[in-house]
C-alpha positions in Angstrom: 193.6 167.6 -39.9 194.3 171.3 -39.4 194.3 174.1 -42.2 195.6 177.0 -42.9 192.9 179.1 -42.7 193.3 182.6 -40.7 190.0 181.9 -39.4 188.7 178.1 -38.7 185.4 177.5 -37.3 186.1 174.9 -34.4 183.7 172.4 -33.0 186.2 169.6 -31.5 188.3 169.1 -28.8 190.9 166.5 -28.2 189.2 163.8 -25.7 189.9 163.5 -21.7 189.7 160.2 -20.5 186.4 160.8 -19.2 185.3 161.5 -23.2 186.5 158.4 -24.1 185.4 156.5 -21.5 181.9 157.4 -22.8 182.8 157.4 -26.3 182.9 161.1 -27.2 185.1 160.4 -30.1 182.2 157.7 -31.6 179.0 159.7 -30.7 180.2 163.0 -31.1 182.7 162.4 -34.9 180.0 164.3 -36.7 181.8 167.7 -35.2 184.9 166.4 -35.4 183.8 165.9 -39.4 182.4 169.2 -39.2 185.7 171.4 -38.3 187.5 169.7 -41.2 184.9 169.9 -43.5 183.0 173.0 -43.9 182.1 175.4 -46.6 182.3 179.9 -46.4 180.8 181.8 -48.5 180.9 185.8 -48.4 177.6 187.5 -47.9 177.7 190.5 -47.0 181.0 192.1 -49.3 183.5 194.8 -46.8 182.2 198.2 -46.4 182.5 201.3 -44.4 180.6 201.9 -41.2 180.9 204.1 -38.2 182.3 201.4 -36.5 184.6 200.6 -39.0 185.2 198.4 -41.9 182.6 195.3 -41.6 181.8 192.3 -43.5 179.8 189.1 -43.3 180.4 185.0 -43.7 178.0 181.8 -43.6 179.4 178.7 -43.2 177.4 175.6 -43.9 178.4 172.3 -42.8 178.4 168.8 -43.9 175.1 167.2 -44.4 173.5 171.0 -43.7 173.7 170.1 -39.8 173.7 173.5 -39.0 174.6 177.2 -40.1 176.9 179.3 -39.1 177.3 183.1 -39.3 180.0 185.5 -38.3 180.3 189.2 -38.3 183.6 190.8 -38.4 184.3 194.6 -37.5 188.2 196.3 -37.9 188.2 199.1 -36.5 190.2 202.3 -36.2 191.8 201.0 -32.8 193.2 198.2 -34.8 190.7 195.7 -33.0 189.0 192.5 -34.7 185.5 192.4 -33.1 184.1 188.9 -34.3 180.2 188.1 -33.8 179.5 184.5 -34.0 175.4 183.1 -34.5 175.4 179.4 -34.6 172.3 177.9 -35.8 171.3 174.2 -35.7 169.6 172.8 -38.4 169.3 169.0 -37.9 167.2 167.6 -35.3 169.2 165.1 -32.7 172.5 166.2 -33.0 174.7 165.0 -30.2 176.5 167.8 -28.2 178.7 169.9 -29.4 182.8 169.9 -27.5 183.5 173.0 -28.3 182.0 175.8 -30.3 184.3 178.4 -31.4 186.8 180.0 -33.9 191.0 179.3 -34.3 192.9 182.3 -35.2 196.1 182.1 -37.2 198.1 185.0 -36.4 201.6 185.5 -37.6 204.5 185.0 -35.6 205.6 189.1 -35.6 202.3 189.7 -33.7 204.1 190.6 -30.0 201.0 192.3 -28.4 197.9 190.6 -28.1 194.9 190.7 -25.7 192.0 188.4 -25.8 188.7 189.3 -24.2 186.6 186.0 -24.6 186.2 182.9 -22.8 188.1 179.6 -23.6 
């Protein structure tokens, strides 16, 4: 299931068939579970900095697994700097495909540049 959400925390990848040779989409569901089901909350409202205009999210999710935090900075330049602290909660947990955001841009966005990995 995907949403509609300008930001979605993303923890799940679509399988190669080495993953499902050993069964990624059994032992590893709970992420799949987890990037469909999470909750946000604000906490830290928008406000002025010398870097620009900056605000905070948690996200917590399903069975309190882990927590995750993200920092987001606009600045003058019209750049979206993104911090991302990912915190595991739950002892045992299998690993993780992919750790990471999805960005929903719209389509009259010509002239982008991404400066991260993946």
């Amino acid at each position: 299931m995907v949403t509609k959400k300008l930001f979605r925390l993303n923890f799940w990848r679509p399988p190669t068939d080495n993953d499902l040779g050993n069964e990624m989409h059994n032992w590893a569901e709970i992420w799949k579970i987890a990037s469909e089901n999470y909750s946000s909350k604000l906490i830290k409202k928008p406000y002025h900095s010398e870097k620009g205009i900056e605000f905070e999210t948690e996200h917590t999710l399903p069975k309190n697994i882990c927590i995750v935090q993200t920092k987001y900075v606009v600045n003058g330049r019209g750049q979206l700097l993104v911090n991302y602290s990912f915190e595991a909660i739950s002892k045992g947990l299998p690993n993780i495909p992919r750790l990471g955001i999805s960005f929903l841009l719209p389509n009259k966005f010509k002239n982008v540049s991404w400066y991260g990995r993946g």
